[in-house]
Backbone as ProteinMPNN parsed JSONL, in Angstrom:
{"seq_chain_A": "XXXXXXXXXXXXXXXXXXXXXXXXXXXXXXXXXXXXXXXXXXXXXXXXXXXXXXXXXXXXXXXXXXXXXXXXXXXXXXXXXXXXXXXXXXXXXXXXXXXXXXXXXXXXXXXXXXXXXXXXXXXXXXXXXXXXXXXXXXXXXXXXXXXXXXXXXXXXXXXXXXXXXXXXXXXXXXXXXXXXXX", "coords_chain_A": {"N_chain_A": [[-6.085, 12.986, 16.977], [-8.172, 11.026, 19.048], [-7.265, 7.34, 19.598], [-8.966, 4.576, 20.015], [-8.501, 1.734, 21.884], [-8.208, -0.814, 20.767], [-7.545, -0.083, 18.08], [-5.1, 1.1, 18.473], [-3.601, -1.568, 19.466], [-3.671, -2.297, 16.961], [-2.285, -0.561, 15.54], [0.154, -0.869, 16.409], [1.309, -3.218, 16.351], [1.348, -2.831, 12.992], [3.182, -1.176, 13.113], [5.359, -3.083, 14.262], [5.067, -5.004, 12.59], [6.577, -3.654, 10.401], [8.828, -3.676, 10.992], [10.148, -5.896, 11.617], [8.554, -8.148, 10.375], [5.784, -10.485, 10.667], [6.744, -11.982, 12.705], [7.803, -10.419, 14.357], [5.444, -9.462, 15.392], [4.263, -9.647, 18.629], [2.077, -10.216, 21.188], [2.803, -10.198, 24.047], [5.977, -8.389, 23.49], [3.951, -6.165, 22.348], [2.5, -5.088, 24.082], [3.882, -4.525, 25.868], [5.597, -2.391, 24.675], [2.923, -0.259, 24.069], [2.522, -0.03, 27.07], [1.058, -1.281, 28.663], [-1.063, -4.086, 30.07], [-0.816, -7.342, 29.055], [-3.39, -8.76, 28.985], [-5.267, -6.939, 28.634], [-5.085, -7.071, 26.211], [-6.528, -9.351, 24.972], [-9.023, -8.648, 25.685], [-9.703, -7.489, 23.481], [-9.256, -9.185, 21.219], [-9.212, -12.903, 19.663], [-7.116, -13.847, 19.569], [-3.398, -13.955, 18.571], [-3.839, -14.574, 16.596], [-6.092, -13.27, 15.329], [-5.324, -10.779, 15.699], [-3.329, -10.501, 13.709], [-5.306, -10.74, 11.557], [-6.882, -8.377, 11.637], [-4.592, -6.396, 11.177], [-4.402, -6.761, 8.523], [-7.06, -6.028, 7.181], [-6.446, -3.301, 8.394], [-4.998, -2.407, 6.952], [-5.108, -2.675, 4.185], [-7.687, -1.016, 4.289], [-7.146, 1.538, 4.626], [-4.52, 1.354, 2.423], [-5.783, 0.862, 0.464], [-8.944, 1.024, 0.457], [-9.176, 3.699, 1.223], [-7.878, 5.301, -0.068], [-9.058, 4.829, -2.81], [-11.479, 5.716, -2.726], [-11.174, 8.351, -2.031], [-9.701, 9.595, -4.439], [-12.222, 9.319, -6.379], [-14.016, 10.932, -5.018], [-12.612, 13.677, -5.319], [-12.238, 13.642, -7.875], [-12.146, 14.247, -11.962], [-10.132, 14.102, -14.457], [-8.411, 11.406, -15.884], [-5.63, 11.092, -16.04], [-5.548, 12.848, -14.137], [-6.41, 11.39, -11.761], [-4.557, 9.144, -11.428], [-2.321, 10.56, -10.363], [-3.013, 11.644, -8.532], [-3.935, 9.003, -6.451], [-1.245, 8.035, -6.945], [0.363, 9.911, -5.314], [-1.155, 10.128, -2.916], [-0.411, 7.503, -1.99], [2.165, 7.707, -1.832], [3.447, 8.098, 0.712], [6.338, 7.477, 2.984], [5.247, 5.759, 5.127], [2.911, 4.651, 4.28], [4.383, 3.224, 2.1], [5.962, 1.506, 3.487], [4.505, -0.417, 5.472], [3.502, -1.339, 3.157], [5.164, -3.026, 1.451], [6.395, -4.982, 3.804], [3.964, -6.371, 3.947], [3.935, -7.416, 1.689], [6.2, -8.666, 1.727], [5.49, -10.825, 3.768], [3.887, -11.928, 2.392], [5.141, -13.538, 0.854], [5.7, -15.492, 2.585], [3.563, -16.745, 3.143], [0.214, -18.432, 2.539], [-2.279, -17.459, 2.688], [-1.839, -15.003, 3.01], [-0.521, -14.43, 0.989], [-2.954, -14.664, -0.89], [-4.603, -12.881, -0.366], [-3.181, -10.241, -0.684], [-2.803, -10.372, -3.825], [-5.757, -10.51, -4.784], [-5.99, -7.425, -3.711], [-3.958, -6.049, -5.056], [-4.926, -6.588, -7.597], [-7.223, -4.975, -7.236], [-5.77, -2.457, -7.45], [-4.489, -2.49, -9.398], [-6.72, -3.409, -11.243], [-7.851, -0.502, -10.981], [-6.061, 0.923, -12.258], [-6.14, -0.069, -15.018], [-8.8, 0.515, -15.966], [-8.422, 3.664, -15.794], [-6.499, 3.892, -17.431], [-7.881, 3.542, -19.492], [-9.635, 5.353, -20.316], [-8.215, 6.914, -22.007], [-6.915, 5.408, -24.051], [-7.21, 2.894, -26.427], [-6.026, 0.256, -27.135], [-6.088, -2.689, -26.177], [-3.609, -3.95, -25.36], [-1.758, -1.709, -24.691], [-2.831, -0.523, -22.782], [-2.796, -2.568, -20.705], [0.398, -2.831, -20.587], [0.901, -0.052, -19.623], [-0.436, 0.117, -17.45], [0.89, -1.728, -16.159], [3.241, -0.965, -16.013], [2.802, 1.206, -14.895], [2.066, 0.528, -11.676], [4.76, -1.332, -11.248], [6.427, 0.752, -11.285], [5.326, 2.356, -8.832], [5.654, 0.815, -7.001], [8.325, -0.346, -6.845], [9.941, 1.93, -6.945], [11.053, 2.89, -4.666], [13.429, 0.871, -4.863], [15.386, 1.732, -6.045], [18.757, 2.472, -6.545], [20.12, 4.582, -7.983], [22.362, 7.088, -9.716], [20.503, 9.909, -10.835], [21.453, 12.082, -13.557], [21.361, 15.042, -13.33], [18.915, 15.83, -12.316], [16.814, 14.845, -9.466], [16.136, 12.475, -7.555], [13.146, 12.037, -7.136], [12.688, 13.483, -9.179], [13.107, 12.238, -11.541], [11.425, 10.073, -11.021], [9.066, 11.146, -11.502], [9.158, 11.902, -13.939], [8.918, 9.67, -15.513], [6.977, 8.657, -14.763], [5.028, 10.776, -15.7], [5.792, 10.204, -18.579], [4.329, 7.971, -18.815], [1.559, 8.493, -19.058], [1.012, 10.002, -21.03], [-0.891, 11.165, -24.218], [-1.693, 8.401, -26.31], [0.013, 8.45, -29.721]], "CA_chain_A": [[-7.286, 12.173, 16.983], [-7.89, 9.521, 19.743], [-7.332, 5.861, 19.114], [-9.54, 3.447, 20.281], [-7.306, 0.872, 21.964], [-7.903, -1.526, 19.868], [-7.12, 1.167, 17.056], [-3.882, 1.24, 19.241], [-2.959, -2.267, 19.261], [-3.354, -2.751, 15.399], [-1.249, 0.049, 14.778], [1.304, -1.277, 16.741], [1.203, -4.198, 15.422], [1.408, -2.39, 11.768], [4.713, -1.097, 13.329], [6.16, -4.23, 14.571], [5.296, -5.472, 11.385], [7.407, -2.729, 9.258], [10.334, -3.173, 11.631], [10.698, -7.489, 12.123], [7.638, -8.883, 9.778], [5.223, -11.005, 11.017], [6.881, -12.963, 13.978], [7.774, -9.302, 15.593], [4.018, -9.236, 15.942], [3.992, -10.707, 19.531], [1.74, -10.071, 21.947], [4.035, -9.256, 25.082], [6.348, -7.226, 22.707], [3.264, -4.768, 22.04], [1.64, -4.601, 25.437], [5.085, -3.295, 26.711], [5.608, -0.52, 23.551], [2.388, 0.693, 24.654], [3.026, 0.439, 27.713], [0.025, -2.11, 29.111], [-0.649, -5.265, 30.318], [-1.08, -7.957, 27.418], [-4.698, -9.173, 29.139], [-6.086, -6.125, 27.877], [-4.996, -7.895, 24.398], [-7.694, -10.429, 25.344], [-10.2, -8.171, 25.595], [-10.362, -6.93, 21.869], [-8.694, -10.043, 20.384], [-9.16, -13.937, 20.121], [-5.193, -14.342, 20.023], [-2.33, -13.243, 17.705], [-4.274, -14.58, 14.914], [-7.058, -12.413, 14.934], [-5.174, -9.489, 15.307], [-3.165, -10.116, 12.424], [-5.874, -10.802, 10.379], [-7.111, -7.441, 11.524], [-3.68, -5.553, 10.872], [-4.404, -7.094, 6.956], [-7.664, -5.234, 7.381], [-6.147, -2.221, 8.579], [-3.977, -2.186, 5.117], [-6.271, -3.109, 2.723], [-8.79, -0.029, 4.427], [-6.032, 2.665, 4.635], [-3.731, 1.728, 1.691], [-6.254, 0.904, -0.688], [-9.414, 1.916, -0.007], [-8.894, 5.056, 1.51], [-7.091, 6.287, -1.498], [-9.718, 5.215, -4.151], [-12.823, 6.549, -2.398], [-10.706, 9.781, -2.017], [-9.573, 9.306, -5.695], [-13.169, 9.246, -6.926], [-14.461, 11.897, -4.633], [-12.384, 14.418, -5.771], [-12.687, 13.389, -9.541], [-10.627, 14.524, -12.318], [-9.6, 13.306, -15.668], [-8.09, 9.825, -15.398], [-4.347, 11.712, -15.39], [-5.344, 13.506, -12.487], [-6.701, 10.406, -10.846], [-3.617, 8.441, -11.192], [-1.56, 10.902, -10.387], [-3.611, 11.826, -6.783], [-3.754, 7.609, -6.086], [0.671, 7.992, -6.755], [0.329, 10.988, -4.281], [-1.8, 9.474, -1.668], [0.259, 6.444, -1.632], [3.667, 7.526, -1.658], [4.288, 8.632, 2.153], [6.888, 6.371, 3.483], [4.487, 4.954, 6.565], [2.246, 3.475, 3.453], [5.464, 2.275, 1.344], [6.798, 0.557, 4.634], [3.444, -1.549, 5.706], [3.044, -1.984, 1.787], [6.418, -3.628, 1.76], [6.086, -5.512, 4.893], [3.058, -7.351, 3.777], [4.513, -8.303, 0.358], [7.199, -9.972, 2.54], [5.218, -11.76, 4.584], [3.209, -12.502, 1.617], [5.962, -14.74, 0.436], [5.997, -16.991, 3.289], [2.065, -17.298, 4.294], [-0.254, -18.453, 1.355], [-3.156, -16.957, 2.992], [-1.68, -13.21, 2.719], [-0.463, -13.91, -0.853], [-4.026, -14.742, -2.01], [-5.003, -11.356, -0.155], [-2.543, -9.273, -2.045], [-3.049, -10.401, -5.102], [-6.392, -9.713, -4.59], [-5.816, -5.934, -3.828], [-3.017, -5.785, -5.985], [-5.653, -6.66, -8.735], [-8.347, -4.049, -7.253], [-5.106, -1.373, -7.642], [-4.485, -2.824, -11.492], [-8.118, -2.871, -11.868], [-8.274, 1.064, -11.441], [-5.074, 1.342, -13.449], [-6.513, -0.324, -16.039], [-10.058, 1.869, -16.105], [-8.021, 4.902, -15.983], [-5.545, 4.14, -18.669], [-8.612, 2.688, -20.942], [-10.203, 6.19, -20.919], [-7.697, 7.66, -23.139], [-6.325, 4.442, -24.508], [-7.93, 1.719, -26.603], [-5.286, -0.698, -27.323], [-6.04, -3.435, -24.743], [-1.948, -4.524, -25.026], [-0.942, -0.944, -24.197], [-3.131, -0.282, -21.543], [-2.228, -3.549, -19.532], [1.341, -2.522, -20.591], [1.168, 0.769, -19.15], [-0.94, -0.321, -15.905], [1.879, -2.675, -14.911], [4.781, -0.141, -15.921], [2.807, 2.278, -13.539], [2.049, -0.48, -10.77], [6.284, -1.307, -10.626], [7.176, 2.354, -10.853], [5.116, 3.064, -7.461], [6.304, -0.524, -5.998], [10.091, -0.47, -7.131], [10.849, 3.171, -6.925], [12.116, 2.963, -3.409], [14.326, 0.022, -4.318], [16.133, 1.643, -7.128], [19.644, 3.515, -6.155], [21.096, 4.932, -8.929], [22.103, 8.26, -9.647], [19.881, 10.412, -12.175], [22.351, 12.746, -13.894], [20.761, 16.133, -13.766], [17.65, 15.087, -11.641], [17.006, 14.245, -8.288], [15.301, 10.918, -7.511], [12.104, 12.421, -7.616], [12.224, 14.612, -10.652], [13.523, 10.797, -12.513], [10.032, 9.258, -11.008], [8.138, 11.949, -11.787], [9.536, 12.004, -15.304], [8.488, 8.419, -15.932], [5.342, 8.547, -14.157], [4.292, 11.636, -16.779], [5.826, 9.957, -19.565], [3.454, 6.891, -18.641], [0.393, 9.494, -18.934], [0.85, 10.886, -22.384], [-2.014, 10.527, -24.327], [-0.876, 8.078, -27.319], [0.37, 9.05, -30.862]], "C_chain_A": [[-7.075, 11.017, 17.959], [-8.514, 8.338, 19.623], [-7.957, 5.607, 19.928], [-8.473, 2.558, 20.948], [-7.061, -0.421, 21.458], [-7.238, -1.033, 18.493], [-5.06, 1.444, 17.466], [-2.854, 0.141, 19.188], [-2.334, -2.964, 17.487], [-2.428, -1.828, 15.174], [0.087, -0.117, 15.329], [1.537, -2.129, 16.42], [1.788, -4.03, 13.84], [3.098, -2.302, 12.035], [5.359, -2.085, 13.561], [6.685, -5.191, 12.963], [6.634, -5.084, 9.893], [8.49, -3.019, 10.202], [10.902, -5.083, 11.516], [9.912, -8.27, 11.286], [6.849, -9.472, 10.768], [5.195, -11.633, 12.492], [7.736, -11.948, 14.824], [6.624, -8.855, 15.681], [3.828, -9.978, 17.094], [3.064, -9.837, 20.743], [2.463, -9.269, 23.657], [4.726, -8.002, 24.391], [5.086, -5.556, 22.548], [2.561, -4.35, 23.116], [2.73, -3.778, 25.994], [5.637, -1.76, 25.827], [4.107, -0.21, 24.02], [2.345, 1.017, 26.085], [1.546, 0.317, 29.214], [0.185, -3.44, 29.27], [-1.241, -6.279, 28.814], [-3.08, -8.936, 28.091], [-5.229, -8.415, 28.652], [-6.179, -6.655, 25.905], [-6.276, -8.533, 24.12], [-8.936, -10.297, 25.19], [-11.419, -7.589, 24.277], [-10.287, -8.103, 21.1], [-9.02, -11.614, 20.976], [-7.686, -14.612, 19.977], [-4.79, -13.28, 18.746], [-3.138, -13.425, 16.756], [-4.931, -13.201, 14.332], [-6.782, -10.654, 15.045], [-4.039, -8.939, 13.86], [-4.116, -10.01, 11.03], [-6.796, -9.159, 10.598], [-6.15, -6.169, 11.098], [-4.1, -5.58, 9.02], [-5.937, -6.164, 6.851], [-7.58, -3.813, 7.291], [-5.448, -1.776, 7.535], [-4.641, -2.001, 4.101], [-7.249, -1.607, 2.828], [-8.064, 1.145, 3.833], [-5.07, 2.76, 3.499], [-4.603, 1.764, 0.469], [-7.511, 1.487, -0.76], [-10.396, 3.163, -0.159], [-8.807, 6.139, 0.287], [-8.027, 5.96, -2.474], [-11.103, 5.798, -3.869], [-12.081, 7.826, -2.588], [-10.521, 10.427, -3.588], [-10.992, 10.223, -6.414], [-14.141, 10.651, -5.987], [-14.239, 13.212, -5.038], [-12.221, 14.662, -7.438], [-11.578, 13.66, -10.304], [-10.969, 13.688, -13.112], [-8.909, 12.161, -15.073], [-6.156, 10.412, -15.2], [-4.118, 11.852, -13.931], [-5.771, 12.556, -10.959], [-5.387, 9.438, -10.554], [-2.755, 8.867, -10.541], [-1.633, 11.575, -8.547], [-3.144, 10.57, -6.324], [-2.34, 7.574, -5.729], [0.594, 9.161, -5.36], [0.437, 10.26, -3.12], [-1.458, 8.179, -1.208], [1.8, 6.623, -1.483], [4.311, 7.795, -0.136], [5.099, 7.116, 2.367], [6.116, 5.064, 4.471], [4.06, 3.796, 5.445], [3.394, 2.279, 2.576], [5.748, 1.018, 2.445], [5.778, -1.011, 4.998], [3.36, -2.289, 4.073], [4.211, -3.319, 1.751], [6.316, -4.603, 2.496], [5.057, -6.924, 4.403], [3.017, -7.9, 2.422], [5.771, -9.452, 0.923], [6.71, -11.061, 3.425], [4.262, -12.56, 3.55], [3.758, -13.688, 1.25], [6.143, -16.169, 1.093], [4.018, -17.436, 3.78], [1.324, -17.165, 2.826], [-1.57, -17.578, 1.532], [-3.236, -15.118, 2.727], [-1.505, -13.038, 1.348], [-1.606, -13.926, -1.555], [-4.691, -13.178, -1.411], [-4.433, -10.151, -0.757], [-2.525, -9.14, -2.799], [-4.63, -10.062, -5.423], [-6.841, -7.724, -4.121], [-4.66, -5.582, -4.65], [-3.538, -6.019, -7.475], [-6.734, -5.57, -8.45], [-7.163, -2.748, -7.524], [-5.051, -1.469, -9.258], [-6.176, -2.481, -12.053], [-8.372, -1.23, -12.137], [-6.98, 1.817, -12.275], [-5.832, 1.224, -15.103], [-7.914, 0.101, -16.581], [-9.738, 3.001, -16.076], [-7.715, 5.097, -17.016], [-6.631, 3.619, -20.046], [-9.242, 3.725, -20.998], [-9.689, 6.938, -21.935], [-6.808, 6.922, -23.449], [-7.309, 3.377, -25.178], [-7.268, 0.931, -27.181], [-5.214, -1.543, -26.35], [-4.03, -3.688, -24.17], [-1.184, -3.164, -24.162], [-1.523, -0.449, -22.961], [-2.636, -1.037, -20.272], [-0.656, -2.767, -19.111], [2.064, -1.417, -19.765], [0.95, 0.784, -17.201], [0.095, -0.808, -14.963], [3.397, -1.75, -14.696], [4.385, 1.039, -14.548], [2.904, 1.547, -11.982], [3.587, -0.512, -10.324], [6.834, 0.018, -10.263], [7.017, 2.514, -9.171], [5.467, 2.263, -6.685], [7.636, -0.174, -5.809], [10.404, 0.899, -7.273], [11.514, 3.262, -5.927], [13.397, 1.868, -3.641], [15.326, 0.471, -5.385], [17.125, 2.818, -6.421], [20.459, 3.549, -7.075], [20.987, 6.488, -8.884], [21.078, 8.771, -10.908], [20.541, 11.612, -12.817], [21.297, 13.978, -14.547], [19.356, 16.182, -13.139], [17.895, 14.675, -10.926], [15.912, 12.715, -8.516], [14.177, 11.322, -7.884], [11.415, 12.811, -8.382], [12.165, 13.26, -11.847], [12.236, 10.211, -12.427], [9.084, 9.969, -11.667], [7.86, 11.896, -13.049], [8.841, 10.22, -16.372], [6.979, 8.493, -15.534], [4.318, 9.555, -15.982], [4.673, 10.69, -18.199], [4.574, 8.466, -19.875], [2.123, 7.721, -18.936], [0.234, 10.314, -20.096], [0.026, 9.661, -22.759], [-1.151, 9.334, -25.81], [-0.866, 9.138, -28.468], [-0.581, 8.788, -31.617]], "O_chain_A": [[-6.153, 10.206, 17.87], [-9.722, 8.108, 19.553], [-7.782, 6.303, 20.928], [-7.368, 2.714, 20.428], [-6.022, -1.064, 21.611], [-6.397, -1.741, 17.94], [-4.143, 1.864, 16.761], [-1.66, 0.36, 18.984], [-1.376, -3.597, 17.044], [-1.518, -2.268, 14.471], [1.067, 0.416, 14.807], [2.572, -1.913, 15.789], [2.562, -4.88, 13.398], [3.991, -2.962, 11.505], [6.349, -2.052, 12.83], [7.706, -5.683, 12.48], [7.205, -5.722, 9.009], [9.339, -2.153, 9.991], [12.093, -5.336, 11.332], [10.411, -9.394, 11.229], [7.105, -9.061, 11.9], [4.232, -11.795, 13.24], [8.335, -12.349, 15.822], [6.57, -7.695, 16.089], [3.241, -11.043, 16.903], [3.523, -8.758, 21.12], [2.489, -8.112, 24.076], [4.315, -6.853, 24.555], [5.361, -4.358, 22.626], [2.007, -3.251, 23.095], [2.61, -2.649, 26.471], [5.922, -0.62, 26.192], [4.41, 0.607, 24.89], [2.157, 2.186, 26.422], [1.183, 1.078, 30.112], [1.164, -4.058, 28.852], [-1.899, -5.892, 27.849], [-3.704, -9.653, 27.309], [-6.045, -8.924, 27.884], [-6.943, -6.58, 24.943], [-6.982, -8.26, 23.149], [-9.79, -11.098, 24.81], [-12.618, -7.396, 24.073], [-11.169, -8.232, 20.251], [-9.115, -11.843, 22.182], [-7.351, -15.756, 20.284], [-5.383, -12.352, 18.196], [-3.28, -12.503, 15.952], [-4.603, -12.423, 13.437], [-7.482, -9.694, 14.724], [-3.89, -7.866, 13.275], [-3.881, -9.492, 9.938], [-7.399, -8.797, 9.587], [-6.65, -5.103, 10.739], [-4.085, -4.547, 8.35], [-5.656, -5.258, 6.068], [-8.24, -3.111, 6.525], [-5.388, -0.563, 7.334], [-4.605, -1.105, 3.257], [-7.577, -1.041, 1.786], [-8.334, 1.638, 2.738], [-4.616, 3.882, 3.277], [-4.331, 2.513, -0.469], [-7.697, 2.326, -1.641], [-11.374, 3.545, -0.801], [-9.344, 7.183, -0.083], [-8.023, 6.85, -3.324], [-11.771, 6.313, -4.766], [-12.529, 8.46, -3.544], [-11.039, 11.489, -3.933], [-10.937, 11.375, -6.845], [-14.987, 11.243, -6.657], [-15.186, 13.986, -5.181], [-12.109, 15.743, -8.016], [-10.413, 13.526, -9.927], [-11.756, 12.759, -12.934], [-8.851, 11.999, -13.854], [-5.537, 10.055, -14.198], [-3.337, 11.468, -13.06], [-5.603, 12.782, -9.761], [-5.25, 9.006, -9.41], [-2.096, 8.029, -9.925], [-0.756, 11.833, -7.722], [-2.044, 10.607, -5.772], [-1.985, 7.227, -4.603], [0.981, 8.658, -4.306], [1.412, 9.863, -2.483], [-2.009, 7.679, -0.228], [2.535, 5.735, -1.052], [5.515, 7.697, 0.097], [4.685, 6.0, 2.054], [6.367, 3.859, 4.493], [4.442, 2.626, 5.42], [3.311, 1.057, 2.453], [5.727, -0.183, 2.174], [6.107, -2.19, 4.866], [3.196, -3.491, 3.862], [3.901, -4.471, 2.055], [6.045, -5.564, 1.775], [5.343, -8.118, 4.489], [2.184, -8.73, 2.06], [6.065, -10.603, 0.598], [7.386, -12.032, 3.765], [3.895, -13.704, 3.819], [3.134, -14.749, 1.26], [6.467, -17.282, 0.68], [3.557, -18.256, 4.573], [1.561, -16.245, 2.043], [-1.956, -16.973, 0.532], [-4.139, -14.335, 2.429], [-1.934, -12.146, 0.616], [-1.637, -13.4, -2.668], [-5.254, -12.444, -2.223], [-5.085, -9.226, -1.243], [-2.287, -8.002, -3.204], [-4.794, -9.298, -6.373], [-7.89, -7.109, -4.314], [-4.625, -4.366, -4.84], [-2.833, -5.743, -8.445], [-7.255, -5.156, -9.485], [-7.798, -1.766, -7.909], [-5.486, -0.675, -10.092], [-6.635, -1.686, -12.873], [-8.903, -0.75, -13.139], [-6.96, 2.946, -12.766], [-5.994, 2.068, -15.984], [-8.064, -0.03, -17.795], [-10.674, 3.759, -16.328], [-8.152, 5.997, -17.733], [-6.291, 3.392, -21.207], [-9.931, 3.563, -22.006], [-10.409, 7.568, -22.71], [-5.68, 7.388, -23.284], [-8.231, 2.98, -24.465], [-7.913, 0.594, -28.174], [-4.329, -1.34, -25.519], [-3.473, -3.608, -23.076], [-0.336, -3.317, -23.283], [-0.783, 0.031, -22.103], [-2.229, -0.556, -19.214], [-0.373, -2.285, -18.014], [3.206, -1.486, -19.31], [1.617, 1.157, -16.236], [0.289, -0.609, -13.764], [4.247, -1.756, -13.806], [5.1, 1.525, -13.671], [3.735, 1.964, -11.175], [3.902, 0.076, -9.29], [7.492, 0.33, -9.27], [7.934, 2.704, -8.373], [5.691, 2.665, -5.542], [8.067, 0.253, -4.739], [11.447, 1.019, -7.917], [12.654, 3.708, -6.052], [14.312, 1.873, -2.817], [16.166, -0.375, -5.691], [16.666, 3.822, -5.875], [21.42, 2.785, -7.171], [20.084, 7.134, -8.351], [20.909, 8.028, -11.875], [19.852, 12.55, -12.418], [20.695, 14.006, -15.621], [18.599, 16.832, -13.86], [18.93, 14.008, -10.915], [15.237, 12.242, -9.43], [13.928, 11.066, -9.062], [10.198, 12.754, -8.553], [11.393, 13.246, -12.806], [11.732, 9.798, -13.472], [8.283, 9.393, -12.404], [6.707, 11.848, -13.479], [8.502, 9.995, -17.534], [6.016, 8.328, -16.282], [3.505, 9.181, -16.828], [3.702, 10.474, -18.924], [4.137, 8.124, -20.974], [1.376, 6.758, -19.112], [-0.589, 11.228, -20.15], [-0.078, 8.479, -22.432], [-0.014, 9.636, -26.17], [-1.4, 10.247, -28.437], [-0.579, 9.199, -32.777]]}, "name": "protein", "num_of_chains": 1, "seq": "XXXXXXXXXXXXXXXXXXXXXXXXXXXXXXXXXXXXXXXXXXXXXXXXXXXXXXXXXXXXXXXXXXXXXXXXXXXXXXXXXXXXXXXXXXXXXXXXXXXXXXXXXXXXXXXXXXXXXXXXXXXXXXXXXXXXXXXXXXXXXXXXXXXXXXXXXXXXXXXXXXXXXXXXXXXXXXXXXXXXXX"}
């Protein structure tokens, strides 16, 4: 499919971002990975700002909501919705930007009030999934946030799983998060 070149510079950008954070978003730096002059920058953009605040754009469309229009298109019991959303979010590319912009979240107040804002529209559809076959408000939250860390903190966990590969261990939690209660 061909990019746009503005489509071009945000996603380089995205990359710079997953490799150095924020302040390997530079202008020069990405005119020479593609392999252009940085006036053409000029032409889409009113500086660095505005193309980070379009990379945060480009996240928010693609990680979040990409995956819940898709979610809701293809339908499905609330299992099978959670369990598409874990799907459609687990490729590494999305983990990496996801990542990325939780780190930069930490230092810029402006990104943390944007994450927490989509990090409440992701809880929000946790918590409308898990309330169709749940009505204990405590265990739904409970479960929302145990699913929420699972798909955050599964890449950061290195242990072995004795008898199970990494995946079969997530998987195993993920389902056990998805039984209906007792």
């Amino acid at each position: 499919m061909a990019r746009t070149p503005r489509a071009r510079w945000i996603e380089a950008g995205l990359v710079a971002l997953t490799r150095g954070g924020p302040d390997a978003v530079r202008v020069e730096a990405l005119a020479a990975e593609l392999g252009v002059t940085k006036g053409g920058f000029y032409g889409y953009f009113d500086g660095r700002p505005a193309l980070l605040v379009e990379m945060l754009d480009e996240w928010e469309r693609r990680c979040t909501q990409e995956v819940l229009s898709h979610v809701d298109a293809e339908g499905g019991d609330a299992a099978t919705r959670i369990r598409r959303a874990g799907q459609l979010t687990s490729s590494e590319d999305f983990h990496q930007i996801d990542l990325a912009v939780r780190a930069w979240a930490r230092h810029d107040e402006s990104v943390a009030a944007r994450l927490r804002r989509i990090d409440t529209e992701r809880m929000d559809f946790l918590r409308a999934m898990f309330g169709t076959f749940i009505t204990d408000p405590d265990e739904i939250e409970a479960r929302s946030i145990l699913a929420f860390a699972l798909a955050i903190g599964r890449h950061f966990i290195a242990l072995d799983h004795p008898g199970r590969t990494r995946l079969e261990a997530i998987q195993l939690a993920g389902e056990h998060l998805l039984r209906p209660p007792k």
